[in-house]
C-alpha positions in Angstrom: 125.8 103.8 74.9 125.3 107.0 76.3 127.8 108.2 79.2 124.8 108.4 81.7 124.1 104.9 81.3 128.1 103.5 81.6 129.6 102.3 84.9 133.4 103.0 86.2 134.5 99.6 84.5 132.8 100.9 81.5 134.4 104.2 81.5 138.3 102.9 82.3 138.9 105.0 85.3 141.2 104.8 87.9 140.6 105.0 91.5 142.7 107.9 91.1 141.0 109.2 88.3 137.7 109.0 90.1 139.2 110.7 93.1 140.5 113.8 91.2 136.8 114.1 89.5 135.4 114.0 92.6 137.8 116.6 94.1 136.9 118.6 91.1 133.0 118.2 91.7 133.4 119.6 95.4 135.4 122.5 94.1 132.8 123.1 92.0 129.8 122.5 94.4 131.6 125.2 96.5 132.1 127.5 94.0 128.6 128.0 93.2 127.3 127.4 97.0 129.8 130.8 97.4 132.0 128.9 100.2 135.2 129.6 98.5 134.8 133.6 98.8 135.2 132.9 102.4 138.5 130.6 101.9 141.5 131.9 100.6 142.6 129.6 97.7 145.8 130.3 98.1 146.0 128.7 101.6 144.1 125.9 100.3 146.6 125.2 97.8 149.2 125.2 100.5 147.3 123.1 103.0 147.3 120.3 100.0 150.4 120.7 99.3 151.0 120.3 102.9 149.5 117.0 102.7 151.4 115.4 100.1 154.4 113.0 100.8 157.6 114.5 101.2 158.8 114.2 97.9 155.9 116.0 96.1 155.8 118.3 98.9 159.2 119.8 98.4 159.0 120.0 94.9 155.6 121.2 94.9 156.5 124.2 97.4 159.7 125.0 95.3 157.6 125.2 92.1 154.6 127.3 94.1 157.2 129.7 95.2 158.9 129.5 91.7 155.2 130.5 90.1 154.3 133.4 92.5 157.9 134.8 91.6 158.1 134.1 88.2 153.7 134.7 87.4 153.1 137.0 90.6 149.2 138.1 88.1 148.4 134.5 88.5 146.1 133.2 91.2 147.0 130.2 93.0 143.9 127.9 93.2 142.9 124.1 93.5 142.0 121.9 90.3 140.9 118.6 90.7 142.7 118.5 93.8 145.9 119.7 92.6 147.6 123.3 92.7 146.7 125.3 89.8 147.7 129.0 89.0 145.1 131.2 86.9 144.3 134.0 85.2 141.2 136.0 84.8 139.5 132.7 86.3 140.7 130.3 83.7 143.8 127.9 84.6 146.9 128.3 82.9 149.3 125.9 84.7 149.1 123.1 87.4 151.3 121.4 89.1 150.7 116.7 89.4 152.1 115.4 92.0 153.8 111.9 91.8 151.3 110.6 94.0 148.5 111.4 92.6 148.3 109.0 89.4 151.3 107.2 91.1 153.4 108.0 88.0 157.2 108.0 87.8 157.5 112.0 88.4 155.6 114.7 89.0 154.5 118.0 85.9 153.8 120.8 85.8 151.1 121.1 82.9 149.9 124.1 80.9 146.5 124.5 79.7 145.4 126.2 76.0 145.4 129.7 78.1 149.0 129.6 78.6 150.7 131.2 75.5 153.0 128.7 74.2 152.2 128.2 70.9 155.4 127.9 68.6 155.1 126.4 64.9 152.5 123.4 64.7 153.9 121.4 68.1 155.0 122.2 71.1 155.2 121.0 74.8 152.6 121.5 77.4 153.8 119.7 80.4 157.3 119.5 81.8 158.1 116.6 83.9 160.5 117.8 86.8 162.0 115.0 89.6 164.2 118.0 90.9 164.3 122.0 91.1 167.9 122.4 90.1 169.1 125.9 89.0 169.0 124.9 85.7 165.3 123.4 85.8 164.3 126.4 87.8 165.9 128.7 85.2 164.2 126.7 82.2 160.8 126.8 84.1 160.9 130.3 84.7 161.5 131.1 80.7 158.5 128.4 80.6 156.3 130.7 82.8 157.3 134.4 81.4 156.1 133.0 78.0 153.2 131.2 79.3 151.7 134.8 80.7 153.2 137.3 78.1 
């Protein structure tokens, strides 16, 4: 069956899931239509994380400002709803909330443009319930990697 032809109970998504697509279609939709020259990305990624529930909120703002210290070249930016932090246009980390999959904790996720590769297997997300000094500290050697 081709993928044109399959319905959502078909395809196994989420509500969730077909939330985040479609926040990724209208980021899209704007990018070509232009809008998001006007729009500085980086105050839409703080209005959202504005609107998430206090939990994701706090952590979410502690790991923005832990980005734009730690990977000040990379451009803060919205991804399927969700702050993101690129590099020459192409995403190299993002931060999940909690909320939106309703999972246990929140990640911050790295893409195959982040430079993490070491041996055959290595971790691409990091699941953080708190920004202690020692998670922030581990997060930060994360990031330098990630954009050496």
């Amino acid at each position: 069956m081709s993928a044109k032809n399959t319905t959502d109970a078909e395809t196994h998504m989420t509500e969730d899931e077909r939330a985040a697509l479609k926040e990724r279609a209208k980021e899209i939709k704007g990018a070509r239509r232009g809008t998001k020259a006007a729009v500085d990305p980086e105050a839409e990624v703080l209005a959202k994380i504005a609107e998430m529930a206090d939990a994701d909120r706090r952590l979410a703002e502690r790991v923005h400002a832990l980005i734009r210290a730690t990977a000040p070249g990379l451009t803060p930016r919205l991804w399927y709803g969700m702050p993101a932090y690129a590099r020459a246009g192409k995403i190299v980390c993002h931060f999940q909330p909690a909320s939106k999959f309703k999972t246990r904790y929140a990640t911050l996720g790295f893409s195959d443009e982040a430079n993490l590769d070491d041996g055959t297997a290595w971790p691409v997300a990091y699941a953080v319930t708190e920004l202690t000094a020692d998670a922030k500290a581990a997060l930060a050697a994360v990031l330098r990697r990630a954009v050496s």
